[in-house]
N, CA, C and O atoms as a GROMACS GRO file, in nm:
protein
  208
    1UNK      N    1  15.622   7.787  -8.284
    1UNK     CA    2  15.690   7.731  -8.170
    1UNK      C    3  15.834   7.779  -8.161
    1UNK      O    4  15.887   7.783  -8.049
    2UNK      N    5  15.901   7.816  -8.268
    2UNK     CA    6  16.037   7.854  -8.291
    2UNK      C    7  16.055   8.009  -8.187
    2UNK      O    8  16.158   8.028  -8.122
    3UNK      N    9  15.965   8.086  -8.186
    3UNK     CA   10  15.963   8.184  -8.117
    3UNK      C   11  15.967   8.145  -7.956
    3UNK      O   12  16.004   8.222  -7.867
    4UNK      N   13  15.928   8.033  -7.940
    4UNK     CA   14  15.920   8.013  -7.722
    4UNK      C   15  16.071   7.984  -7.693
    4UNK      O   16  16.123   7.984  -7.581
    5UNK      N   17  16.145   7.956  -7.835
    5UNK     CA   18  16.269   7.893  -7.769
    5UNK      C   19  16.387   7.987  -7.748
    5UNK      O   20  16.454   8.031  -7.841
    6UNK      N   21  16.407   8.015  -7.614
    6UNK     CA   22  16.504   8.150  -7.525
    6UNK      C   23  16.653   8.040  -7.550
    6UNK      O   24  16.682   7.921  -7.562
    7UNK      N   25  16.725   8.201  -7.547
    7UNK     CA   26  16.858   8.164  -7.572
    7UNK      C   27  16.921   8.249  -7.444
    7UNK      O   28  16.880   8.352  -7.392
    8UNK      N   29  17.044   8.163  -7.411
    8UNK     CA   30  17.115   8.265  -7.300
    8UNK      C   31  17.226   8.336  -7.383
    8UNK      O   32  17.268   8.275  -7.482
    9UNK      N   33  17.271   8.440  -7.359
    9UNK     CA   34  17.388   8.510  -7.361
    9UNK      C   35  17.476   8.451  -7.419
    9UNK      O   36  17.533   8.510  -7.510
   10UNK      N   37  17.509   8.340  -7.391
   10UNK     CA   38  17.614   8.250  -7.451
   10UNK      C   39  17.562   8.186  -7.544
   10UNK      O   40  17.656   8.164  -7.620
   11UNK      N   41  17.469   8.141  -7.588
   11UNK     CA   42  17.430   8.084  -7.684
   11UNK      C   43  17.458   8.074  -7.818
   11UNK      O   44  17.500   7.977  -7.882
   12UNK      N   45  17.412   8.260  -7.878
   12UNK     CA   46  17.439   8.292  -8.040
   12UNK      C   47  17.577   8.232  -8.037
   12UNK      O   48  17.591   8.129  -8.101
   13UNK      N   49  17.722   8.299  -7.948
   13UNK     CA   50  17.798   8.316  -7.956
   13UNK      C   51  17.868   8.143  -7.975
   13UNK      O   52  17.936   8.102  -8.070
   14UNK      N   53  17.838   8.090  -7.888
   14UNK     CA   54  17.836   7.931  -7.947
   14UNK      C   55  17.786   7.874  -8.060
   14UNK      O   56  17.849   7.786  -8.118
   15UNK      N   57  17.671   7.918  -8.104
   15UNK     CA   58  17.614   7.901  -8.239
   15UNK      C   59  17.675   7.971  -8.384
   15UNK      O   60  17.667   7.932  -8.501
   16UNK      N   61  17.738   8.088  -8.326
   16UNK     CA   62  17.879   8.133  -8.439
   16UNK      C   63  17.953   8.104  -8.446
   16UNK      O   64  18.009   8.139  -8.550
   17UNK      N   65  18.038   8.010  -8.352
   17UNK     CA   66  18.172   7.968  -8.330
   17UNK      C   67  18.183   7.776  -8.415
   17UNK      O   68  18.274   7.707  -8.461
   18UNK      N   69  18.030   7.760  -8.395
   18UNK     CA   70  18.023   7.661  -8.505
   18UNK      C   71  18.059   7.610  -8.616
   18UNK      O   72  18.113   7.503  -8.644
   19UNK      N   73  18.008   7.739  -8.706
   19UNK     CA   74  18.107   7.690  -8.831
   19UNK      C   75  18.167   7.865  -8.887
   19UNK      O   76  18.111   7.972  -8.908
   20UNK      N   77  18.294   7.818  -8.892
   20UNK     CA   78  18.384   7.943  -8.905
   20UNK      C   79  18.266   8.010  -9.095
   20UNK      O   80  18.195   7.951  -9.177
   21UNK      N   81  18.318   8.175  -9.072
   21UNK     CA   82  18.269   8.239  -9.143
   21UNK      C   83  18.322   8.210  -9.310
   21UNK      O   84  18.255   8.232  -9.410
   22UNK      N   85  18.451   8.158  -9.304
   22UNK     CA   86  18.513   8.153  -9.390
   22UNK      C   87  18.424   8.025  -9.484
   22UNK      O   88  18.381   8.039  -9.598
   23UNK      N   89  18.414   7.917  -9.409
   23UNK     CA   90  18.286   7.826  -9.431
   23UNK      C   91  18.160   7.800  -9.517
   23UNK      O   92  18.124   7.694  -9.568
   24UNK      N   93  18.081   7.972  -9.523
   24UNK     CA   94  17.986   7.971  -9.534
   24UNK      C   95  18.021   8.144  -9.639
   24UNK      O   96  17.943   8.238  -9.657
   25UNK      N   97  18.118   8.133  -9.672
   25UNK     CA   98  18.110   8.290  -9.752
   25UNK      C   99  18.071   8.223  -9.908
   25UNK      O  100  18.062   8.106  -9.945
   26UNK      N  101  18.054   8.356  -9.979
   26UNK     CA  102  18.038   8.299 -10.084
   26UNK      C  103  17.908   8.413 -10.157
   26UNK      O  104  17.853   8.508 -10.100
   27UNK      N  105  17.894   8.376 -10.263
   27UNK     CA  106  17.806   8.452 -10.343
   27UNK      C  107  17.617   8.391 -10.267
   27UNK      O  108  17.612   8.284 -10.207
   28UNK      N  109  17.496   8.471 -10.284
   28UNK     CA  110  17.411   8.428 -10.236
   28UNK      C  111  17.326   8.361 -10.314
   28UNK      O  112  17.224   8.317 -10.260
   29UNK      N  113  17.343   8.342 -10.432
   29UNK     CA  114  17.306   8.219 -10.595
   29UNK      C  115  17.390   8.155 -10.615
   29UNK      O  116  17.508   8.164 -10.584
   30UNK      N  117  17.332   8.078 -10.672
   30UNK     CA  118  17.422   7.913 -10.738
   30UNK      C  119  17.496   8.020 -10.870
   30UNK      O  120  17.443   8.120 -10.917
   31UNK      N  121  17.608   7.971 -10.902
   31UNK     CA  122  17.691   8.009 -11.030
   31UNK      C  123  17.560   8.034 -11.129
   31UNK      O  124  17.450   7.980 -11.116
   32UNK      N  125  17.601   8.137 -11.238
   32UNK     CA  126  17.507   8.171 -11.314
   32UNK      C  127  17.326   8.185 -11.326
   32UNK      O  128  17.252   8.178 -11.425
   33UNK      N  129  17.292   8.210 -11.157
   33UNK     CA  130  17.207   8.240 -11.154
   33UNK      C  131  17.217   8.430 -11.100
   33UNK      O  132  17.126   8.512 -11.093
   34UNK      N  133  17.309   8.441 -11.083
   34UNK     CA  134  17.291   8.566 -10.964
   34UNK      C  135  17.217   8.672 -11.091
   34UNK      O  136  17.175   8.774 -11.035
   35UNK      N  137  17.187   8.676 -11.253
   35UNK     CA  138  17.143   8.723 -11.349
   35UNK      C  139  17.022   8.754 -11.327
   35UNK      O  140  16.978   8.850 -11.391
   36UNK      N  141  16.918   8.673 -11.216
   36UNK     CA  142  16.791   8.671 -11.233
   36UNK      C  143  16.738   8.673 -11.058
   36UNK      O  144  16.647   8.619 -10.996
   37UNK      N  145  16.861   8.774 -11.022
   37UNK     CA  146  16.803   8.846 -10.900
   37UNK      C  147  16.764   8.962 -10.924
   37UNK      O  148  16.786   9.025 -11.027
   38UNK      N  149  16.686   9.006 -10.803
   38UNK     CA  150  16.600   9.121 -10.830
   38UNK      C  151  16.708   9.253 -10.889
   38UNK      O  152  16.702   9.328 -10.986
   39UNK      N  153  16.784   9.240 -10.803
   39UNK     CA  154  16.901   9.362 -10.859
   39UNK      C  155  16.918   9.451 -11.026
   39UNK      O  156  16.933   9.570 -11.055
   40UNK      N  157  16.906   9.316 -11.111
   40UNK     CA  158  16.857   9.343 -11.200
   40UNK      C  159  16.746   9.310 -11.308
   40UNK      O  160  16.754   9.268 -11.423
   41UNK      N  161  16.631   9.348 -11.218
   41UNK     CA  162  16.493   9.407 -11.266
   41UNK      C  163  16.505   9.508 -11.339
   41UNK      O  164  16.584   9.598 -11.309
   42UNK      N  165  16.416   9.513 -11.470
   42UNK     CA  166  16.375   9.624 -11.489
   42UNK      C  167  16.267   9.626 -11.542
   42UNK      O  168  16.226   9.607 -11.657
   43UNK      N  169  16.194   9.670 -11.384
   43UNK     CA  170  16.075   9.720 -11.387
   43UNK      C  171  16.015   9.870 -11.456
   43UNK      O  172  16.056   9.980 -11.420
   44UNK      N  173  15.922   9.848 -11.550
   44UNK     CA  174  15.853  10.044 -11.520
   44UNK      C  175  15.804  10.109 -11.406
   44UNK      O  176  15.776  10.042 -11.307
   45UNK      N  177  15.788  10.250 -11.407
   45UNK     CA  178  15.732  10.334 -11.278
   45UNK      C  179  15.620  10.242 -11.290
   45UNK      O  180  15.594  10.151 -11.368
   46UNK      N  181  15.556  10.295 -11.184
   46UNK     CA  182  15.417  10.296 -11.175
   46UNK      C  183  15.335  10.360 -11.273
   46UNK      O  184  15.252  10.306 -11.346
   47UNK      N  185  15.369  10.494 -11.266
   47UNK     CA  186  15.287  10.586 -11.405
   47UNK      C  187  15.328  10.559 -11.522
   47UNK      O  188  15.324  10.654 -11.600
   48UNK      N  189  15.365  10.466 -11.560
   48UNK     CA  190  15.434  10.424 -11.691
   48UNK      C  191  15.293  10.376 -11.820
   48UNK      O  192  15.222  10.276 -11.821
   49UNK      N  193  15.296  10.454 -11.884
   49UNK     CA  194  15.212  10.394 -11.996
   49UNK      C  195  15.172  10.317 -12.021
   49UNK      O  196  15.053  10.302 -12.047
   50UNK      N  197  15.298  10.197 -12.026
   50UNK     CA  198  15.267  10.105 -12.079
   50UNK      C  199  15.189   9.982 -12.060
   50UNK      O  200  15.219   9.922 -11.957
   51UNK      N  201  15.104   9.932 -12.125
   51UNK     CA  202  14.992   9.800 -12.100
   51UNK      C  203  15.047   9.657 -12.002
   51UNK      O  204  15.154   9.603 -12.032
   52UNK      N  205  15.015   9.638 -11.959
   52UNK     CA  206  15.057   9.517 -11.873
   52UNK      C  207  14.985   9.379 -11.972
   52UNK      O  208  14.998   9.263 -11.934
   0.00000   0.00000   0.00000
């Protein structure tokens, strides 16, 4: 249902002016989690030997 709902022109721009950017900056994990984002994976290739 989220998809039928039309926005005019003015809209986003009201919907940004909401809450200032400064607001909402910030890292995208809670403190001492950002360790166990994908970023640092380390995954093997695909052709990698080794047994799963």
């Amino acid at each position: 249902e989220a998809l039928t709902v039309k926005l005019s022109e003015k809209d986003p721009r009201e919907i940004s002016e909401a809450v200032p950017i400064t607001d909402v900056a910030g890292g995208r994990y809670y403190n001492g989690l950002d360790h166990f984002s994908w970023k640092y994976a380390n995954t093997p290739p695909k052709d990698s030997k080794i047994s799963t």
